[in-house]
N, C-alpha and C positions, 0 to 999 in steps of 0.2 A: 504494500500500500504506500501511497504516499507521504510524507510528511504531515505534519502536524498543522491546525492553521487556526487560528483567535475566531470567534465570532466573528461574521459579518453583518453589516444594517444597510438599511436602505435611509439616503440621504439627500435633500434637494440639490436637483441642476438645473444649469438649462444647458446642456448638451441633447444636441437631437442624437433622437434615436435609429438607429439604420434599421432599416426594415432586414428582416431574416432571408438567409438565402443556405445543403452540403449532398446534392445530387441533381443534373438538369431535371428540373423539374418546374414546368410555369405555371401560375396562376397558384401559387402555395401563398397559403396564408401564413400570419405571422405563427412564428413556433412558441413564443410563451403563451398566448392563448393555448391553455393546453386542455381545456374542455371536450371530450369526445365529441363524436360527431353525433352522437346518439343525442346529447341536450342541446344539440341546434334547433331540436322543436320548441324547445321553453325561450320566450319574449325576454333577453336580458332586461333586467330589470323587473319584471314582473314578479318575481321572490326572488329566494337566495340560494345563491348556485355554487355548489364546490368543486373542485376539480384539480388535480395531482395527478404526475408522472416522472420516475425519475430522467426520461430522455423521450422526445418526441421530436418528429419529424418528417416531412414526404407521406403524412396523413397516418402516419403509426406512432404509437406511443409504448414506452416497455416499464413495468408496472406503472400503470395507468388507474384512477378510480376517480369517481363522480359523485355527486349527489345533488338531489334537488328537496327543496321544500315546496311541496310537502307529501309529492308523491312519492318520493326515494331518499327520505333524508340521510340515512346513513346512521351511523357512522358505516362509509364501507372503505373496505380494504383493496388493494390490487390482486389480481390473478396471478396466477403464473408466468411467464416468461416465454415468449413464442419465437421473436425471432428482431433480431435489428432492426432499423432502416436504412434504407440506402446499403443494400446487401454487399460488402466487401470494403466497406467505408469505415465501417465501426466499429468498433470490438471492446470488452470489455469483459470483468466479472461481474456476472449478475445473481450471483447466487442469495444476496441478503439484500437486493433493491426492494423497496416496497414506498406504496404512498397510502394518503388516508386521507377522504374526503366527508365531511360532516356539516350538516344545519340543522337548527333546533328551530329555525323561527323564520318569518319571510325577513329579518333581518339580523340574523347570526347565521355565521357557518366559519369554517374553519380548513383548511387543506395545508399538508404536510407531505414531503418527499422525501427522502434517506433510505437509512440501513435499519431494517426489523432486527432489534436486539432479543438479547433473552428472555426477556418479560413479555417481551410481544409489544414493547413501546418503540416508536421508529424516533431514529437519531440522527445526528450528522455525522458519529464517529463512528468507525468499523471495531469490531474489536477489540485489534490489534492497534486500535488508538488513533491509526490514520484515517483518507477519506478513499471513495471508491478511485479506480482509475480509468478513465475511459481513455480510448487513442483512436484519432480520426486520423483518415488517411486525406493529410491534405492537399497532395499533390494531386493524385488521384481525383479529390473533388474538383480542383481548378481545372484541370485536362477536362473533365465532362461538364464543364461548365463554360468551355469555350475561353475560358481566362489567356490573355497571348503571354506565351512565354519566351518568348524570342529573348537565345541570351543568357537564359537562368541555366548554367550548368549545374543542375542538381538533377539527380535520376531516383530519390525519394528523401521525401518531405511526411513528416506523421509530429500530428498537434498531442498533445498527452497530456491531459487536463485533469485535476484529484479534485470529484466531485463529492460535496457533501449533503446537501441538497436545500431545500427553502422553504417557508412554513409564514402564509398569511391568515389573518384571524379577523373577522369582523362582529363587535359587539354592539347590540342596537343600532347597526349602520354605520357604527364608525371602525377604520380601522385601525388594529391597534399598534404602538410600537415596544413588542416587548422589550427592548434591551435602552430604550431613551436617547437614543444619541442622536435621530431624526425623523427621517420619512420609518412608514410602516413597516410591519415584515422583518423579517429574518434572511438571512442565507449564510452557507459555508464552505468556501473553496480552499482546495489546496495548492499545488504547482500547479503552472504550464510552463512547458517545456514545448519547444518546438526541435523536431530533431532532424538534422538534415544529412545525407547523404552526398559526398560530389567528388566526380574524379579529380578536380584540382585539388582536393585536400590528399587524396593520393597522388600527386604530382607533388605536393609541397613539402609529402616526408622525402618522398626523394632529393628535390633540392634541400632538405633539411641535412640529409646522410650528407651529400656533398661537401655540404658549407663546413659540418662538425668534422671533416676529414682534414680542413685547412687544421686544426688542432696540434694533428700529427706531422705537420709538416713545422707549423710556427714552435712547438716544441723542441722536436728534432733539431732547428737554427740555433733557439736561443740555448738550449745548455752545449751545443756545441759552441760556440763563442766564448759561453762563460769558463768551459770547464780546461782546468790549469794541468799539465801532466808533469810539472818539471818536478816536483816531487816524486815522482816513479822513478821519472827517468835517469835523476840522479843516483838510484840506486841500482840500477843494473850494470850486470857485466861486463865488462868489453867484450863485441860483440854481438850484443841483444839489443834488439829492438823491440819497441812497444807501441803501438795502434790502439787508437777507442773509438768506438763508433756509436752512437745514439741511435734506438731505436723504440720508436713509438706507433703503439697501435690503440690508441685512442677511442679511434672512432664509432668502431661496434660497441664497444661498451657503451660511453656516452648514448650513443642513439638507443641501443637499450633501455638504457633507462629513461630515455623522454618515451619511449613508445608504451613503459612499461605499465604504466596509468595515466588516465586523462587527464588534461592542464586545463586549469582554468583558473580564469582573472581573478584580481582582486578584490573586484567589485561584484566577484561571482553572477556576471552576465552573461556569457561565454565559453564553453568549452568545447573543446576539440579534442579529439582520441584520433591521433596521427595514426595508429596501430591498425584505425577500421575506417577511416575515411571520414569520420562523422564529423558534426558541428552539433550544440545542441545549445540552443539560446534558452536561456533562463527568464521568460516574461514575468514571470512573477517576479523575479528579483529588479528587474530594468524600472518596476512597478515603487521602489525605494526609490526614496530622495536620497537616503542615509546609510550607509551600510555599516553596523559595528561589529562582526564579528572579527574581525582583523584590525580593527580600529575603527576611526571614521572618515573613510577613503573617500567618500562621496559629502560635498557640500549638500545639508539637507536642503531639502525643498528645493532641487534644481532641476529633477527628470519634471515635475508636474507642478510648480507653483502654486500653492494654494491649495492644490488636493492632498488626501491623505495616502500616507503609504501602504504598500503592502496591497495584495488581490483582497482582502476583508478589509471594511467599512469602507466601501467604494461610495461614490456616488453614482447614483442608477442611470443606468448605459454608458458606464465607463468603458471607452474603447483601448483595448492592452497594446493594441498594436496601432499608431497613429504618426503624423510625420512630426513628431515632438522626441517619438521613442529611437525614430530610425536611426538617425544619422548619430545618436548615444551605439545602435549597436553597430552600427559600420566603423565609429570610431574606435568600438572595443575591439576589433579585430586586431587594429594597431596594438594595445593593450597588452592583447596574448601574445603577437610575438615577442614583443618585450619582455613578456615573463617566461618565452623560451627561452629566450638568448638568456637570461638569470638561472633560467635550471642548467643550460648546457656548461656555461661559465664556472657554477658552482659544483657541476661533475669533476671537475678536473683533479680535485686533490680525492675522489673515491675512486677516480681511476687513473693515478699513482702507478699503481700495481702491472698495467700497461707499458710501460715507461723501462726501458732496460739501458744502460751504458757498457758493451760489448768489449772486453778487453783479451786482446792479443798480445801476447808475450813469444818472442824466437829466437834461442840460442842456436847458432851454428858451430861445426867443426868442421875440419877435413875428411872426418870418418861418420859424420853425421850430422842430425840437430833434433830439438828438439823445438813443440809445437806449444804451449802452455795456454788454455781459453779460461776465464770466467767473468761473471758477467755482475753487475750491483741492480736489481730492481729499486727504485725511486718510492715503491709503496714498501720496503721490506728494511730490515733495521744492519742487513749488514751483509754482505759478499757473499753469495754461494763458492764452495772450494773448487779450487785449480782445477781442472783437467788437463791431461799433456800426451799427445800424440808423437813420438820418437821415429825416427827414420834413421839406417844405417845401421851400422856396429856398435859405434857410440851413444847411438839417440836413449837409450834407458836409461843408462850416467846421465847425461844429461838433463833429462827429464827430473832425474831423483833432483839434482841440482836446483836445476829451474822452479819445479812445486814447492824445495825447499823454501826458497826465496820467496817465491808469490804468495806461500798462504800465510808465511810470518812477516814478511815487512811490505809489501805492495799491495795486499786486502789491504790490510789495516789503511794505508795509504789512502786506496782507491775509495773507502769509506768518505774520508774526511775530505776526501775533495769532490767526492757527487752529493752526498747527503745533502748538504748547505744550499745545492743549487735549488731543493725542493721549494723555498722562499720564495724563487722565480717565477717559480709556476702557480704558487698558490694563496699569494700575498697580493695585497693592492697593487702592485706592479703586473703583476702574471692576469690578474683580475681583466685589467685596461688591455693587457696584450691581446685577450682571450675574446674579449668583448670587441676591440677593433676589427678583429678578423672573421666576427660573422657578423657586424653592423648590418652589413647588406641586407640580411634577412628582415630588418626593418622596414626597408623601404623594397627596391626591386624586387628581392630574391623571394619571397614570400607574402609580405603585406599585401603589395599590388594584385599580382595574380589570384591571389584567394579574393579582394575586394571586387576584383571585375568578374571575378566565376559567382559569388552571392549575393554580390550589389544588384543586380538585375533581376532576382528570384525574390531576395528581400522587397525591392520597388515593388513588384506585382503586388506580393501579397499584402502590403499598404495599402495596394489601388483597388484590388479584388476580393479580399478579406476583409470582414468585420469580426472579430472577437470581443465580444464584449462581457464583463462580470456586473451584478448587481441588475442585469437588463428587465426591466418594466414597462409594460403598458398599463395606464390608469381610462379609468371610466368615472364621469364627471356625471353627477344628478342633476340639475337644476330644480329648484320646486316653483310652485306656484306663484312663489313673492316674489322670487328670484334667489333664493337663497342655494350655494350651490356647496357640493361637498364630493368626496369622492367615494361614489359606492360601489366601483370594482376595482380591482390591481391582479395582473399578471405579471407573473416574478419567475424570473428564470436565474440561478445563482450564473450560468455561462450558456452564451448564446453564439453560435458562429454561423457565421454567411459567408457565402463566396458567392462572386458577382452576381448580386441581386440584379442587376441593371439588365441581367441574360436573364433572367429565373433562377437563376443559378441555385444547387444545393445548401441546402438551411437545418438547422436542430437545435433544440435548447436542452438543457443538463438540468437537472436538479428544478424541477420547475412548480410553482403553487396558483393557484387561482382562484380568488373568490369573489363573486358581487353579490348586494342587496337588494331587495327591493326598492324603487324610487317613484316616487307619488310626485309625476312631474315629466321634465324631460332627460333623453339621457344625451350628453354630449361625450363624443371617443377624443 
């Protein structure tokens, strides 16, 4: 299940509301009217009508229940579970969804959507604490909705929204607001996540492997420049010579470990799993002014000025995704590379261990010589011993010779003069070196490319998607004097459209419904 999420209420805007669109389908009415089609016989207004579903859409609804006063007052329950909408668009567990529709009076009723607990009382929290998870295939809906995607290198896109669900109440006609904080009603969401799929994100570990391979190269230079032999060398024989040669293999490692779990920003909008291709933006977090779980990365009140954070205590028909959010998550992509180049940077002292200074020792004679190898790993605390390869008659004398000398006075040597070099690599100098050399990935090598493969796919679904949390339609009375009030409200905790403007495919989540009777007129 999802994470965890506060109450949510429903609160005054004036944000319009987008009309509902999530399979071609035209002339669909809006999805928080979740009323079956069975109480299109009863005159809204004429008594009081309840109605619950936890997801509805394309004229189906999955636990669904109704009631009317005073032919059907209820309390009823939902049925069993038949089958989605929009067949291959939606998925979900639906084993404890249920709603609950009730009225006592032509002006009380009451509707409720969640999880049936143990008691048999419906909630917003799963067992397990969290909310339900539904995942709409959103690619998929835009393709059958005609949405243009010219551009959007993604080959799947799926919405993943942790539904709790919503519960409105009407007492003598009025509706009530149980938790105070504004407009009437209740609701309770958890994440969305939008998850993406795109071969540029597999093109970008690969130039990522590239870039961490410059590693092994800028390593290899700098301890060769730095590192001193005259120490050895003064202590060898006449006629021996001695060679060091640096060898670094860096770059599997490092890239192992960036592939080895997902990265994600600071501001926890963004992550990326280089290992599988994906992207998966964090709506709900983009939904913070303020972030403190790391501190407080984010100036509050800057993604939404004046709204509240967080997907709970939205203001009704809060749109999640809008051109206030966009260019916050185009700019987060910069973000994350940034916080690659800090993981890859900060690999380098764990992989050390990679890191060898290759030393060759060679006594000659007329009747032979002798070949002496060993080598210092940079992750390890001191000289693996000699080996020595003899040629000739002489070469075993000599070797005894040779190992003599190298594993008591030229290890020891050989220690003190590579150890110290580790500074280089692993200190604010090594830091700058390390970071200069995959700058690129900032700008060119990665940023860009990943920008122009999801900047185009993100643009759409600006332009073609409405997600919206807290989304409501009200029903206005007017009475006889003029006296007006609101005597219905449809509440859906999350509502998604794709281009309405086609018919395009529509559903709402978690959704409640209830009007009164009105001795008058009724204005929508």
């Amino acid at each position: 299940m999802f994470r965890r999420a506060e109450w949510g209420s429903s609160q005054g805007s004036n944000l319009a509301r987008r009309a509902l669109a999530v399979c071609a389908v035209t002339g669909l009415t809006l999805v928080a009217q979740s009323i079956p089609a069975g109480a299109d016989t009863v005159v809204v207004g004429s008594t009081a009508q309840a109605s619950a579903s936890f997801l509805a859409g394309g004229g189906q609804s999955v636990a669904g229940s109704s009631a009317t006063w005073s032919t059907d007052p209820g309390p009823n329950q939902s049925g069993q579970f038949t089958a989605f909408p929009y067949a291959g668009l939606v998925r979900g567990d639906v084993d404890l969804l249920a709603s609950r529709s009730t009225t006592t009076s032509a002006l009380d009723a009451s509707a409720i959507s969640g999880v049936l607990g143990s008691t048999g009382a419906i909630t917003f929290t799963s067992p397990d604490g969290g909310v339900q998870p539904i995942t709409i295939d959103l690619l998929g809906a835009m393709r059958q909705s005609g949405a243009d995607l010219t551009g959007a290198l993604v080959d799947q896109a799926e919405l993943r929204l942790g539904v709790g669900g919503s519960e409105i109440t009407a007492r003598g006609g009025r509706m009530l607001d149980p938790d105070g904080v504004g407009g009437p009603g209740r609701y309770k969401v958890g994440q969305a996540d939008l998850d993406l799929h795109s071969p540029a994100i597999d093109d970008a570990a690969a130039q990522l492997y590239d870039a961490v391979g410059t590693f092994d190269t800028l390593t290899e230079s700098t301890i060769n420049k730095a590192l001193s032999l005259t120490s050895l060398t003064s202590k060898l024989p006449a006629g021996a010579t001695l060679t060091a040669r640096v060898h670094s293999r860096m770059q599997d490692t490092i890239f192992k470990r960036l592939l080895a779990k997902p990265i994600t920003t600071k501001n926890h909008v963004l992550t990326i799993d280089f290992s599988k291709g994906k992207a998966t933006l964090h709506l709900d977090q983009a939904m913070h002014g303020q972030q403190v779980v790391d501190g407080p990365l984010l100036p509050g009140e800057t993604v939404r000025p004046g709204d509240p954070n967080g997907l709970n205590n939205q203001n009704p028909n809060t749109e999640i995704i809008d051109d206030e959010i966009y260019p916050m998550i185009a700019e987060t992509i910069h973000d994350l590379i940034n916080e690659v180049v800090t993981i890859a940077v900060g690999e380098v002292q764990a992989a050390l261990s990679s890191v060898t200074v290759d030393f060759i020792t060679q006594l000659k004679s007329p009747l032979g010589t002798a070949t002496s190898a060993w080598n210092v790993n940079l992750g390890g605390t001191t000289a693996r011993p000699a080996t020595c390869l003899p040629t000739g008659t002489a070469g075993p004398a000599l070797c005894k010779t040779l190992n003599g000398l190298v594993n008591t006075v030229l290890v020891p040597l050989a220690n003190k003069a590579v150890y110290p070099l580790r500074d280089l690599l692993i200190g604010d100098a090594g830091a700058n070196l390390y970071g200069l050399a995959i700058s690129d990935l900032k700008t060119g090598a990665l940023t860009i490319p990943l920008r122009k493969a999801l900047d185009p796919f993100l643009a759409a679904v600006t332009k073609y998607v409405s997600i919206q949390v807290n989304s409501q339609r009200t029903t206005t009375c007017v009475s006889r004097t003029g006296v007006r009030r609101v005597s219905g409200i449809d509440l859906s905790a999350f509502n998604v459209a794709v281009n309405r403007a086609a018919g395009g495919p529509s559903i709402g989540l978690g959704n409640s419904a209830v009007s009164t009777k009105c001795v008058g007129t009724i204005v929508r």
